[in-house]
C-alpha positions as a printed Julia matrix, in Angstrom:
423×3 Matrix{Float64}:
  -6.07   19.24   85.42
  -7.27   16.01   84.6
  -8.65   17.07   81.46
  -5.81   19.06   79.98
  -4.14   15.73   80.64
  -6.68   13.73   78.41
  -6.39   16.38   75.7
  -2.8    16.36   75.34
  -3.27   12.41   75.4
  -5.58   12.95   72.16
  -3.43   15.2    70.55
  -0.35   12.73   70.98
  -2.13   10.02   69.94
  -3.43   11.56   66.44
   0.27   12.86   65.56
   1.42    9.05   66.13
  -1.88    7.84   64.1
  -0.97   10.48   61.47
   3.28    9.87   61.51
   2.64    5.84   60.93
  -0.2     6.48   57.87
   2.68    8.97   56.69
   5.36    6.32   57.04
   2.93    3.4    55.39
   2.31    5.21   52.43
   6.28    6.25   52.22
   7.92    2.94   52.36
   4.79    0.24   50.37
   5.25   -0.8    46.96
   7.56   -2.88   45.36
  11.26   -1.45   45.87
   9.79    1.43   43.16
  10.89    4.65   43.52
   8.52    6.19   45.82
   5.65    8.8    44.93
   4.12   10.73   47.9
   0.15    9.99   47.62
   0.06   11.8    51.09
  -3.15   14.11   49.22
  -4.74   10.82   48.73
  -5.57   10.0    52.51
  -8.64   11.5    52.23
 -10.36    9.85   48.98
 -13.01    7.23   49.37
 -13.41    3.94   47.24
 -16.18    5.32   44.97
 -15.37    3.34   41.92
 -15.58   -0.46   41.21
 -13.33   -2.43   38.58
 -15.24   -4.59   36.09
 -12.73   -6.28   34.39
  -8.89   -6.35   33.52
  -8.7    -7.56   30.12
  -4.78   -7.83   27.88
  -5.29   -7.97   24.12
  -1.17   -9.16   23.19
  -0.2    -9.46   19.38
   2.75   -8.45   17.57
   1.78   -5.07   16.68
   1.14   -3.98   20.41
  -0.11   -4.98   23.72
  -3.16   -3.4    25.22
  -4.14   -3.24   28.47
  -7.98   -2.24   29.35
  -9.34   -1.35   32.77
 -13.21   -0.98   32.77
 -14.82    0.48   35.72
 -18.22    2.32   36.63
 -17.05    5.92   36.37
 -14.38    7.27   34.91
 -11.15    6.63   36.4
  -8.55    8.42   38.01
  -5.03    7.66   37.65
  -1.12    8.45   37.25
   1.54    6.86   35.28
   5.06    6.52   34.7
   7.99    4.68   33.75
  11.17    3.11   35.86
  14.33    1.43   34.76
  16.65   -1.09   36.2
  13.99   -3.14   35.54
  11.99   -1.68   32.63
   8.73   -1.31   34.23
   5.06    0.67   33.86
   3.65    1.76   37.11
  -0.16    2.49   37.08
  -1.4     3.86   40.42
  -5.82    3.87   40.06
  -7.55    6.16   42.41
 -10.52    5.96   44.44
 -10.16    1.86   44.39
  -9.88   -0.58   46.32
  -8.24   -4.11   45.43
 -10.93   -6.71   44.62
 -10.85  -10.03   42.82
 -10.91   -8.94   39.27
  -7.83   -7.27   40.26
  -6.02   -9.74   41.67
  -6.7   -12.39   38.75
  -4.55   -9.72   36.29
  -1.16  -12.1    36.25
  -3.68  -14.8    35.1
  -4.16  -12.4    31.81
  -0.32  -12.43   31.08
   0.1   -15.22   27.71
   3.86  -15.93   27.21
   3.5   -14.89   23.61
   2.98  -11.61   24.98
   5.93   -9.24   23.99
   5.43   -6.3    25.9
   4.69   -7.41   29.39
   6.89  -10.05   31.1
   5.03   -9.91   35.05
   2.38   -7.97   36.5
   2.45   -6.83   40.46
   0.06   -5.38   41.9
  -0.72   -3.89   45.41
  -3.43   -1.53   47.68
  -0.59    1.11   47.61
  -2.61    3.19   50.07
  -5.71    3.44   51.4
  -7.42    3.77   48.3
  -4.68    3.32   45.69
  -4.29    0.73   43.75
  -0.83   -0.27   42.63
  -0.2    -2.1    39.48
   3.87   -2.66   38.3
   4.14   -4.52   34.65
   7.52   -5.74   34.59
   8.19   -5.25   30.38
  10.42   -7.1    28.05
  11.63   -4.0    26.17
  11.15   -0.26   26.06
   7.94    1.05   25.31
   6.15    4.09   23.81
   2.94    4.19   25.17
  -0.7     5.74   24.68
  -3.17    6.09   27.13
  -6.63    6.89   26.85
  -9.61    7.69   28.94
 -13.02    6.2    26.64
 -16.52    6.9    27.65
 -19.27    3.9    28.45
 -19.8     2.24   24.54
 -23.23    0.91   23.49
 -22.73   -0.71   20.33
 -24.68   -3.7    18.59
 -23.21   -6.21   20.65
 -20.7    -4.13   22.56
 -21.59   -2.95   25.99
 -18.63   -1.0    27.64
 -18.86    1.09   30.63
 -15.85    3.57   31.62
 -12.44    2.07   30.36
  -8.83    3.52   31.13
  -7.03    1.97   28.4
  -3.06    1.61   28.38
  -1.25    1.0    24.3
   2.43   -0.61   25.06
   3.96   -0.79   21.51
   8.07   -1.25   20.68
  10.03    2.0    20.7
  12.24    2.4    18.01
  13.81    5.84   17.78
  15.0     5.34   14.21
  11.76    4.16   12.94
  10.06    6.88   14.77
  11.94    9.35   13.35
  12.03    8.08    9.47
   8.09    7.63    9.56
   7.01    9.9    12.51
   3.9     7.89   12.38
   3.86    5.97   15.23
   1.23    2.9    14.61
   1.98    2.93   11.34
   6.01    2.58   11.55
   5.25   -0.21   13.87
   2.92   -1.9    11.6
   5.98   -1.87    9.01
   8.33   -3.33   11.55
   5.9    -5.71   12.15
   5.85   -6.55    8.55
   9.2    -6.8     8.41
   9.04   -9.01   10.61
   6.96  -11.96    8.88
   9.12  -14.0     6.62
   5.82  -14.69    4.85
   5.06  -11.27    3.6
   7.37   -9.4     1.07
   8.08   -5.65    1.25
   6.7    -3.27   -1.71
   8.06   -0.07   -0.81
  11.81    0.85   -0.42
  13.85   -1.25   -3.27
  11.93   -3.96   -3.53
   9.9    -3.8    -6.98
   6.59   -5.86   -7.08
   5.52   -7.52  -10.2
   2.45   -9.47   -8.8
  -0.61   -7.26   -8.43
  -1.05   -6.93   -4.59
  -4.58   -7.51   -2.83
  -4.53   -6.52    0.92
  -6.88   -8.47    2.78
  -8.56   -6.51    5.83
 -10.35   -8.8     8.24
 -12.59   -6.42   10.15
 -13.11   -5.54   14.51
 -10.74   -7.41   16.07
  -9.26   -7.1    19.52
 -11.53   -4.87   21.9
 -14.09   -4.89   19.08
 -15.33   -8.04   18.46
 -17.76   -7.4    15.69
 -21.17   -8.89   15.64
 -21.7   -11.62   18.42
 -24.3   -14.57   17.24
 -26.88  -16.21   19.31
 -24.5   -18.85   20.96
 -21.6   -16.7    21.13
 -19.49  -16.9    18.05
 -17.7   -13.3    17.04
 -17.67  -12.02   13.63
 -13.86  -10.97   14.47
 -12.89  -14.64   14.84
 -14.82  -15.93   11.52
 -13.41  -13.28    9.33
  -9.82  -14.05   10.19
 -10.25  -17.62    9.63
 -11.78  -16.79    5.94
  -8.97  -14.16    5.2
  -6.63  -16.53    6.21
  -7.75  -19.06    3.77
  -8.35  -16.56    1.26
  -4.36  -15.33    2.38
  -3.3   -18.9     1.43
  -4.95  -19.48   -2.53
  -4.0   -16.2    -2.95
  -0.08  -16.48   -2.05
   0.09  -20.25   -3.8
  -0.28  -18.23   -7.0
   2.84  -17.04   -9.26
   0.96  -13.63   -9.99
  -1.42  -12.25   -7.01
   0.13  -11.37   -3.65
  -1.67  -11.1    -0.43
  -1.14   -9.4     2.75
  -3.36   -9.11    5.71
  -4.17   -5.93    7.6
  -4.19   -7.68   10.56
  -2.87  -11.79   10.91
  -4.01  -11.37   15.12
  -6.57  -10.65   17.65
  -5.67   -7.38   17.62
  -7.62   -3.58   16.74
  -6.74   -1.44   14.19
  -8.48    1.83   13.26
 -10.25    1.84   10.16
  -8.47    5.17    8.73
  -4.97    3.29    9.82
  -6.2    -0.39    7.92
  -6.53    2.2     4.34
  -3.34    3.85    4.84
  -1.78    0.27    5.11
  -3.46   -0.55    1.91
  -1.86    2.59   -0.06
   0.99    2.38    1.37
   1.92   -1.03    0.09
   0.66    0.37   -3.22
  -2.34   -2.34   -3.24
  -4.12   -3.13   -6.68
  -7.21   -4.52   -4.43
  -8.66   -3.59   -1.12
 -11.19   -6.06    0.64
 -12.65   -6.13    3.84
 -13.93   -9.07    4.75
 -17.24   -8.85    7.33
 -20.01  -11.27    8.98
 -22.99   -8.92    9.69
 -25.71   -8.95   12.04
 -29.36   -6.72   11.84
 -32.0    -6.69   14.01
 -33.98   -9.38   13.03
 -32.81  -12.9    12.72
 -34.82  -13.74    9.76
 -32.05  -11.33    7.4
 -29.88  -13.75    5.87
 -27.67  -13.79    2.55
 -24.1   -12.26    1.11
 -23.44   -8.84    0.79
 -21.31   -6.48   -1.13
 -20.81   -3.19   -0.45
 -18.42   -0.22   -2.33
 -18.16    3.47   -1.48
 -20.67    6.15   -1.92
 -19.73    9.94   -0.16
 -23.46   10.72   -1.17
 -26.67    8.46   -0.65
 -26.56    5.35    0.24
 -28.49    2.59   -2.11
 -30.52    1.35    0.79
 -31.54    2.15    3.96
 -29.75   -1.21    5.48
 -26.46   -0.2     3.53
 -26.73    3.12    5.36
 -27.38    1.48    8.75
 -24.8    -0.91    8.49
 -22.39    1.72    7.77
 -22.41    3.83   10.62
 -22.43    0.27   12.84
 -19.1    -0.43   10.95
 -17.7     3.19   11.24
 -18.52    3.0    14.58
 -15.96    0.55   15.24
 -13.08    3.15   15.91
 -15.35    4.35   19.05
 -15.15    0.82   20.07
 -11.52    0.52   20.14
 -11.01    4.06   21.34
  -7.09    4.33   19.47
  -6.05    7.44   18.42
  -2.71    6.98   16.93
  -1.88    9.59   14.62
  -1.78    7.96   11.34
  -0.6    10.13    8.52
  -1.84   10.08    5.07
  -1.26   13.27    3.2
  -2.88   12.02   -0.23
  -5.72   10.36    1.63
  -6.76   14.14    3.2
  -6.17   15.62   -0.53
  -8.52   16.37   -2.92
  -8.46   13.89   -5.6
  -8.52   14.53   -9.45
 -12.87   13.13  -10.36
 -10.78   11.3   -12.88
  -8.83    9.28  -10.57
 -12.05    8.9    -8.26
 -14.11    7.96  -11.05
 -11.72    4.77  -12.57
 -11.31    3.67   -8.72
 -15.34    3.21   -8.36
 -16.04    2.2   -11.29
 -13.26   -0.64  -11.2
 -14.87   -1.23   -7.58
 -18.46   -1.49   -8.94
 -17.61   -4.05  -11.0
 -15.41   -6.24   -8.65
 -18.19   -6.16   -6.52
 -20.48   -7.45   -9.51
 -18.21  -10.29  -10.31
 -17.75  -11.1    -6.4
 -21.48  -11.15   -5.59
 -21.98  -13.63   -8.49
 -19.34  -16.01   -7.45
 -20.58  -16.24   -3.77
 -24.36  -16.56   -5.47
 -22.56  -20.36   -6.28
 -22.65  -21.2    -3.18
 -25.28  -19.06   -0.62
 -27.72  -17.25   -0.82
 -27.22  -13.45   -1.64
 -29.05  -10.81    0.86
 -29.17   -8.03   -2.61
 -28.25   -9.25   -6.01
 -26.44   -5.68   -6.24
 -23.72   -3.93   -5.26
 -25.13   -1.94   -2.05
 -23.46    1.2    -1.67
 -22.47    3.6     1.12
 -19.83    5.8     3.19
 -18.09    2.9     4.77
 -14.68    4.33    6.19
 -12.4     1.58    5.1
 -13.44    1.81    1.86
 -12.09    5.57    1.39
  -9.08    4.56   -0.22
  -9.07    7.05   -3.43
  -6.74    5.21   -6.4
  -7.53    1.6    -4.96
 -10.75   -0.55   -5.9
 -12.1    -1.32   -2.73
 -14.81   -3.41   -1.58
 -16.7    -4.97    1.75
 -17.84   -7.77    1.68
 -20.62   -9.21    4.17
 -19.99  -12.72    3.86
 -23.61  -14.36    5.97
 -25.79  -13.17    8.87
 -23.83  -14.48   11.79
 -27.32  -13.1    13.66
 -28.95  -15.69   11.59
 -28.98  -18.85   13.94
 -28.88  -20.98   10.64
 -26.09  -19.08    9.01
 -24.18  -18.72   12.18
 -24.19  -22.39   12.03
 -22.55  -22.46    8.97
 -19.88  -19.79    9.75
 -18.91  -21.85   12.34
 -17.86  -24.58    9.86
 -14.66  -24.79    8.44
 -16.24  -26.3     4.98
 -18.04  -23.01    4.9
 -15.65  -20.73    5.37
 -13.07  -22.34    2.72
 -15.9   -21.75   -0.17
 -16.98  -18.21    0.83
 -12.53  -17.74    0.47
 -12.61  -19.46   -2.67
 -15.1   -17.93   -4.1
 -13.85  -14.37   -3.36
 -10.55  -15.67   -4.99
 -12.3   -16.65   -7.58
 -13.79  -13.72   -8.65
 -10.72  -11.74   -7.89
  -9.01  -14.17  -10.92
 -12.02  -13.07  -12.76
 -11.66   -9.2   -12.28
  -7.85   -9.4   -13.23
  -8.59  -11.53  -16.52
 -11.55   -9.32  -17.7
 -10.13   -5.68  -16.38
């Protein structure tokens, strides 16, 4: 008797266990509408969060969760406040989550507050209260080994402004954005629509950015920082003319994917494409300029092939996958057309090398070439240029410097003025 007494005692006392886990995990969160993660009871904390990092610029906000494995988790949108709710699996809060509202900058115009909350037993609640409505992409990347990148698992979350008319007139959704953000800048001027240009346009494309920050030198500085402090100086000569006209293919800490930087350049109908780059090899002895133009066949040397692919490789680093559109880009060219572009390219790279020769020393007194993806613009003379060895702890000292950086941008204007007078 006594024992069918303590068994009914058990039994009672694991339906009231399993009614108030039921009840906790019905009524937590943040006054959200509530999501029944009853099938979660059951799953362990098997995966650890690394880091929270927020990349915020004009174009878009990212948000980038990396972890050990690959992460498991559900999304979706509320209104009445706009917000994003991320619920992460198989986690359990620890202090790099609980520093994310520290990664919120007011500049930031996506994300206005973060909450964030062990939602169950091992769910992890995270509520971004946004400024505006948002399209969003989210993406799953695999661990990155990379020159100086080192990523394990991230879960990566792209907030960018919906705009239904844009969307719909472009149906390209970075690159619609990337207009509006243009737009945008009372500093740049429009060349498509009604606005006819009469200066020749050079878009200036400093390179990584954002997740990817380039080549890292021995005390720390990133190639992504250096090159957008020489583009902008190069942005500045080249906009105090009353004949050239420069825009930048990014003005931010911010990634854009290489395919998405060339169909910027054609469509703003650039006369000159340059991407502006700090490299790093495997020695630190390799010092010296570079220039670089397209080849779809053999590259001139085996460090021009090498330092392609480490450059290409930059969209595996950033991990976006927007679907930018460029119907002429994916055509096949007239050999004409493609012949005049690389030729023109070839000898703006000539002209370039010799002006940055005035003031450091040059790694190849050619033009290197190879099958750099940025470069594949067909009708626009493009070039790469690999301004020092920011792995070189003596030229890493000088792309730290400000003096530096203002010669290696006016000598590339320089030999741009050069190209146009003799072309």
């Amino acid at each position: 008797m006594l024992d069918e007494i303590d068994k009914n005692r058990r039994q009672f006392i694991q339906l009231g266990a399993f009614l108030g886990v039921t009840i906790l995990l019905t009524t937590s969160g943040y006054g959200d509408e509530l999501v029944d993660l009853s099938e979660n009871i059951n799953i362990q904390p098997t995966n650890k969060i690394l880091a929270i990092r927020i990349w915020p610029a004009n174009i878009y906000t990212r948000l980038t969760i990396e972890t050990d494995y690959k992460i498991k988790a559900k999304s979706f949108t509320l209104s009445n406040p706009i917000r994003l709710v991320i619920d992460l699996q198989e986690v359990k809060l620890n202090l790099v989550l609980d520093n994310i509202k520290a990664k919120i900058l007011e500049n930031d115009k996506m994300i206005q507050d973060i909450k964030i909350s062990q939602y169950a037993p091992y769910v992890v609640r995270i509520v971004m209260y946004l400024k505006q409505e948002i399209k969003t992409q989210i993406q799953n990347l695999l661990p990155v080994n990379l020159g100086s990148v080192n990523y394990k698992y991230r879960y990566v979350v792209d907030m960018y402004q919906s705009n239904k008319d844009t969307d719909e007139i472009f149906n390209d959704d970075l690159l619609a954005l990337l207009r509006l953000n243009e737009q945008s800048n009372e500093n740049i001027k429009l060349a498509y629509g009604k606005n006819f240009r009469k200066k020749l346009l050079i878009m200036i494309d400093p390179g990584h950015g954002g997740e990817d920050p380039g080549a890292i030198g021995p005390t720390g500085l990133m190639e992504k920082n250096v090159v957008l402090n020489i583009a902008e100086y190069l942005y500045e000569l080249i906009n105090q003319t009353d004949y050239l006209e420069a825009r930048m293919t990014r003005n931010q800490d911010v990634f854009i994917p290489l395919n998405t930087r060339v169909v910027m350049a054609r469509s703003a109908k650039a006369d000159i494409f340059m991407s502006i780059h700090a490299d790093a090899f495997f020695t630190p002895m390799a010092k010296g300029s570079s220039v670089f133009i397209l080849s779809d066949y053999k590259s001139s040397s085996s460090f021009a092939k090498w330092l392609a692919k480490t450059q290409n490789d930059a969209d595996k680093i950033g991990g976006m996958t927007f679907a930018t559109k460029d119907s002429i880009v994916n055509k096949v060219l007239l050999d004409m057309t493609q012949t005049w572009t690389r030729k023109k390219s070839d000898k703006l790279g000539q002209i370039l090398l010799r002006q940055l020769g005035n003031i450091t020393a040059l790694h190849n007194k050619q033009v290197e070439r190879a099958s750099f993806a940025v470069l594949k613009a067909p009708d626009i003379p493009s070039i790469l240029v690999e301004t020092a060895f920011i792995s070189n702890p003596d030229e890493e000292i000088l792309l730290k410097q400000k003096d530096f950086q203002e010669k290696i941008a006016i000598s590339l204007f320089n030999g741009i003025n050069k190209f146009i007078k003799y072309s």
